[in-house]
Structure formats: structure tokens, C-alpha cells
C-alpha positions in Angstrom: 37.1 -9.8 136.2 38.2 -9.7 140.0 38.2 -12.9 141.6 34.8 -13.1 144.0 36.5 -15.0 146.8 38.3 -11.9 148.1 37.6 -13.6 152.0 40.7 -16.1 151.0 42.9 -13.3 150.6 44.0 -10.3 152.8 44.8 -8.0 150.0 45.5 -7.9 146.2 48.3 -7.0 144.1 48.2 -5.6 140.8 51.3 -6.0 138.5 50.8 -3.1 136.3 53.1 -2.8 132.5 53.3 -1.6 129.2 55.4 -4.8 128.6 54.6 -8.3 129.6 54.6 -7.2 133.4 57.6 -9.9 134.2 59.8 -7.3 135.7 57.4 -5.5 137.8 55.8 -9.1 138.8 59.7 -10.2 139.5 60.4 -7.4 141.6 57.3 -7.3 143.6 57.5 -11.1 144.5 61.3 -10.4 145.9 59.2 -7.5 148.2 56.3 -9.4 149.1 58.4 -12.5 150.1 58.9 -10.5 153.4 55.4 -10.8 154.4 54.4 -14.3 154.5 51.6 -13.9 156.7 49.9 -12.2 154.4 47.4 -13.7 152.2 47.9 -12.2 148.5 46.2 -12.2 145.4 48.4 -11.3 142.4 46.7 -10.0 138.9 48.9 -9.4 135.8 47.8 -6.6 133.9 50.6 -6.3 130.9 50.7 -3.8 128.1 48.7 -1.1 129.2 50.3 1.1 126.7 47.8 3.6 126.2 45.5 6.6 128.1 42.6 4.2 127.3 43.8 0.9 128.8 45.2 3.1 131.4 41.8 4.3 132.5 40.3 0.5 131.9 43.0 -0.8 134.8 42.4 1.9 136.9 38.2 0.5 137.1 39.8 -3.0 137.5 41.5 -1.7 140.4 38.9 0.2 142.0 36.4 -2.8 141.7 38.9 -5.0 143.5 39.2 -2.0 146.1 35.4 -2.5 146.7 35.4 -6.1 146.6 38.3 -6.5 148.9 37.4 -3.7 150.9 41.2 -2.4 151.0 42.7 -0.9 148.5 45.5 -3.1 146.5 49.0 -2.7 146.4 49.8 -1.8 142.5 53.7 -2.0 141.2 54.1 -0.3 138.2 57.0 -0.5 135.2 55.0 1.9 133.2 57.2 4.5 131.6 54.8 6.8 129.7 54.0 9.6 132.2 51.2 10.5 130.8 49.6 6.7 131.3 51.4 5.9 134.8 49.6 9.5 136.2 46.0 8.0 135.4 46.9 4.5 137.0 48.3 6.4 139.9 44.6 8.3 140.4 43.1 4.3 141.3 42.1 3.7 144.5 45.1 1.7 145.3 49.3 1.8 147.1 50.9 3.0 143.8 54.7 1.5 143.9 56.4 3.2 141.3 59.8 1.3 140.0 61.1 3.6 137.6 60.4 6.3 139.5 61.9 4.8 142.5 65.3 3.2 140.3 65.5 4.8 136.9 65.3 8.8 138.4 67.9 8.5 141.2 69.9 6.2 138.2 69.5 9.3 135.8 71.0 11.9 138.8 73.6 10.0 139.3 74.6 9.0 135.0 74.0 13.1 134.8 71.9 11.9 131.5 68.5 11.2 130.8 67.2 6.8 130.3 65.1 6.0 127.0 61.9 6.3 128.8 61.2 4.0 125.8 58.2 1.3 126.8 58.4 -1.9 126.6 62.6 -1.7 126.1 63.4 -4.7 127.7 61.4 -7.4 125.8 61.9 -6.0 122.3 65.8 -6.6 121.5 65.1 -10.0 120.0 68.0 -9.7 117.9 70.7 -9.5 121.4 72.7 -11.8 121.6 71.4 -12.6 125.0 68.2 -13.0 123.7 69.3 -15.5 120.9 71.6 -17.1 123.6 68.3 -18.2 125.7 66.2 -19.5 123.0 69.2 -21.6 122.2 69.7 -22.7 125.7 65.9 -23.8 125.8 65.8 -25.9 122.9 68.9 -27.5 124.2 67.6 -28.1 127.2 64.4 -29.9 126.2 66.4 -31.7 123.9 68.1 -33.0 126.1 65.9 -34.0 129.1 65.7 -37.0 131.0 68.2 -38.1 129.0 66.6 -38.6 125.9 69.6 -37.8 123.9 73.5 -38.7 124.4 74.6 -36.0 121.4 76.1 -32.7 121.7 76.6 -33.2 125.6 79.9 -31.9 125.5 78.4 -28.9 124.9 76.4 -29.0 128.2 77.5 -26.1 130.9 76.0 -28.5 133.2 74.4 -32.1 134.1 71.9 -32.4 136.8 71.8 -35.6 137.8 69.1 -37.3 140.2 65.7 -39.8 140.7 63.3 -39.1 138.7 61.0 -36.4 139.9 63.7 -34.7 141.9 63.7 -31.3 140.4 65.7 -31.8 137.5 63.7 -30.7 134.4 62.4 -27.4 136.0 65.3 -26.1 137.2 67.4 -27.2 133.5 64.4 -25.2 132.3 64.7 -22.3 134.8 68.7 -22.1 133.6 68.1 -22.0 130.3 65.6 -19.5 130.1 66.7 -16.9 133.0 70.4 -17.3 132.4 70.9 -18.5 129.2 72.7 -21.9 130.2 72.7 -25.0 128.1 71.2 -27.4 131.2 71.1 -31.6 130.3 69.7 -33.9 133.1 69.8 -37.4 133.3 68.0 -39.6 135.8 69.4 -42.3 138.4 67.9 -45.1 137.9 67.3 -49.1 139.9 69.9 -50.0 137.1 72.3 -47.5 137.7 72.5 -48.3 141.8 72.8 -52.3 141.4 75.8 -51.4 139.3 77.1 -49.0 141.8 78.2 -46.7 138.7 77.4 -43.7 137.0 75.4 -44.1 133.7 78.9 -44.8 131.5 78.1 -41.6 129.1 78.3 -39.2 131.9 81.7 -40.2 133.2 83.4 -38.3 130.4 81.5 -35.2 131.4 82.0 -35.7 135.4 83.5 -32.1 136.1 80.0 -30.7 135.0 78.1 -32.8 136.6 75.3 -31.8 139.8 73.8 -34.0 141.8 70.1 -33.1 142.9 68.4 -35.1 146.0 64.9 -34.8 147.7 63.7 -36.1 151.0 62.1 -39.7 150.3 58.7 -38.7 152.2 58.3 -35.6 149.6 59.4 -37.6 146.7 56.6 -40.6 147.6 53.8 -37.6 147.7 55.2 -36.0 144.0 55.1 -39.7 142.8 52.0 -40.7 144.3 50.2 -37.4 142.2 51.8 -39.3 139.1 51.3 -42.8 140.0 49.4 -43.7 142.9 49.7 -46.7 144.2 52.4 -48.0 142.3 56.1 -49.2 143.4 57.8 -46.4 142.2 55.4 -43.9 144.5 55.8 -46.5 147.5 57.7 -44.5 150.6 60.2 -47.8 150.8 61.2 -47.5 147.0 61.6 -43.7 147.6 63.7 -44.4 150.5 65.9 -46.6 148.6 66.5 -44.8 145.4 67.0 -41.8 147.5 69.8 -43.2 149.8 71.3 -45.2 147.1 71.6 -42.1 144.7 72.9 -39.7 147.2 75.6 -42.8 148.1 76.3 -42.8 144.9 77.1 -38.7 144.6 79.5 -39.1 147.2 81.1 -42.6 146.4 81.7 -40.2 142.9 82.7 -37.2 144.6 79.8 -34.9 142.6 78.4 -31.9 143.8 74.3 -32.0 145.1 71.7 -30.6 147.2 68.2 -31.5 148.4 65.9 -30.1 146.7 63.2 -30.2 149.5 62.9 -27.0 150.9 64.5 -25.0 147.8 63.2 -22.6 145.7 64.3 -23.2 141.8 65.9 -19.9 142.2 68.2 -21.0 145.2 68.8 -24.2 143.6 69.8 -22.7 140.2 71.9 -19.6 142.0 73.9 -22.6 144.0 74.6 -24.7 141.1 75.8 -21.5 139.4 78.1 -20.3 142.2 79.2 -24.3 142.8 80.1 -25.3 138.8 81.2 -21.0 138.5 79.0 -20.7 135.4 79.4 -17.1 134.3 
């Protein structure tokens, strides 16, 4: 049911698919990233792959049209005509991507697309496909450094404090590109040495360094562990300083993660380490 707190939010956006909704969802967020003023409500509505559930989102819509008392903004991957022309009758801004992509796409091939719904979640057998679930259970594998094996067959090796950003964005590689992702944390240990854990010299070349600022990192810790050393501002400050010392005494490849989105930070890493 629509959310009753529609005075927290200037308008609301309906992801609308006869899939899971990721790509429409996807591409709308790369839109609506332009208009940060604006207060949004996003709703998922995936696999409307009939006349019927058609006709139920089109009443979801129109309620949230009353509630809100403007009508939503709906972005729609939906490739049955017959079902995108009764979601297009809701009381809403009807964005059409395959209308707006796929036809010009179609002029241009001088041949006609699939029009087949839900195409690009059902090849489970692509090697793609298999290539990300493989990445993934790599990457959990091997997080936090939790296990030395196989690390040769890393594509890369984030390195950084603990709760820097390092098992999200191994996560976000694996399953959005398909790239086997380690991480290993710098630890207290690691700085009174002044060296690298000795397991990762080996692997150096793939190696990424990721940093925070020390004030962010104390308020992540704090959520985690209040009160404790390891969430005190001073610790932060030194385990901070002494890891990004470190990364350049080495000569490895980093960025703060402060102000990054995980897509920024996992595009740089890709451009930096030229992972194809």
C-alpha cells in the first residue's frame, strides 16, 4: 500500500516491469540524480506481466496520485504493448524506455528486437551470468581476509581499515561486473611493522588501496561499537594516516572513499587496475 507520509516527499516514482524492475529502477536513478532537490519516493513494482496486474498498478498509481496530490513519475521496461497501454492510462508521467531506446534502435538495425519480456534476467545459462555467481562466491569467500587460497586468482585486492568500504564495493564488482574482488584489512599490527600483510606482497600489482576521512570512519565505527577504542576519533586518525602512509611508502593505488558512490569507486578501480 502507498506510504501515508506523502508530506516527506515532493513526488513519487514508480519503477514499473515485467522483470525484476532493476533496469528501469537503474536507469531512472541515473535521471533523477539530476534533481537533488527534490524529495522522492521510489516503489518497485516488478513483473507485471499480465492485463490483470497491469490494471492492479495502474490503482496503485492513481491512489498515490491522490495521496500525493501530484501525479508520479512512472518509468516503464514493460514490453507487451497490450500491458504497457493500460499502465500508460494511470494518472501518472509515463516514461517509456523501450519505446524511447529499443524503436529508434530497431530504425536504425532495419530489424525488428524480441519484444520478448523479461529477456534480460532469464539467460541463466550465459556465460556472463555464470561468470557473476562465481565472482560472488569468491568474493565472500574471500572477505576480510578470511582466506589466503586461490588469491592468485583475484582480479583485484582492496586493501584498507576496517570499515572503509571494502566489502561492499568487492561485493558491488562481483555482482555488476563479474570480477573476482578479495579485500584484506590494515590492521594496528600491520602499521607497527611498517609492512604489508606478507601474503599480499606476492600479489602487489593487483593490489587497491581504499581510505576514508577519520571523522566519517569514528561515526561508521561508533554505529558498530560505541564507545570503544576502535570507534575513538584519535584511533581513527591514526589508523587512517598510518594506512594511507603505508599505500604510498608501497607505491599502491587508493582513494578515499568519503564522498564516493560504490559505483565511482568500483568504475575507478576498474579504469586504474584496466580490468576488462
Amino acid at each position: 500500500m502507498p506510504d501515508s507520509g506523502s508530506q516527506n516527499y515532493d513526488r513519487t516514482v514508480f519503477y514499473v516491469s515485467d522483470g525484476t524492475g532493476v533496469t528501469a529502477e537503474t536507469f531512472g536513478h541515473s535521471l533523477l540524480t539530476q534533481f537533488e532537490h527534490v524529495r522522492l519516493r521510489e516503489v518497485r513494482l516488478p513483473f507485471i506481466d499480465s492485463v490483470d496486474k497491469a490494471r492492479q498498478a495502474v490503482e496503485r498509481i492513481d491512489r498515490q496520485a491522490l495521496l500525493d496530490r501530484h501525479r508520479p513519475i512512472v518509468f516503464s521496461t514493460l514490453v507487451e504493448a497490450s500491458i504497457n497501454d493500460v499502465v500508460r492510462l494511470a494518472n501518472c508521467r509515463f516514461l517509456d524506455l523501450f519505446a524511447t531506446f529499443v524503436e529508434p534502435l530497431e530504425s536504425e538495425f532495419g530489424v525488428r528486437s524480441t519484444h520478448t519480456i523479461g529477456r534480460s534476467h532469464t539467460a541463466t545459462d550465459t556465460e556472463a551470468y555464470q561468470r557473476r555467481i562465481a565472482a560472488i562466491n569468491y568474493s565472500l569467500a574471500h572477505d576480510d581476509g578470511q582466506l589466503h587460497a586461490d588469491l592468485e586468482h583475484a582480479e583485484v585486492i582492496l586493501i584498507g581499515v576496517s570499515r572503509s568500504g571494502k566489502t561492499p564495493t568487492s561485493l558491488y564488482l562481483a555482482m555488476q561486473h563479474g570480477i573476482r574482488a578479495a579485500n584484506y584489512p590494515l590492521i594496528p599490527d600491520d602499521f607497527e611493522r611498517r609492512r604489508l600483510p606478507a601474503v599480499l606482497y606476492r600479489y602487489k600489482p593487483k593490489l587497491f588501496g581504499l581510505s576514508i576521512a577519520p571523522e566519517r570512519l569514528a561515526e561508521i565505527r561508533h554505529e558498530r561499537r560505541p564507545g570503544s577504542r576502535y570507534a575513538s576519533i584519535e584511533n581513527c586518525r591514526y589508523e587512517v594516516g598510518e594506512a594511507e602512509a603505508m599505500m604510498r611508502r608501497e607505491g599502491i593505488r587508493w582513494l578515499s572513499s568519503t564522498t564516493k558512490s560504490i559505483e565511482e569507486i568500483a568504475a575507478t578501480i576498474l579504469q586504474e587496475l584496466q580490468i576488462e
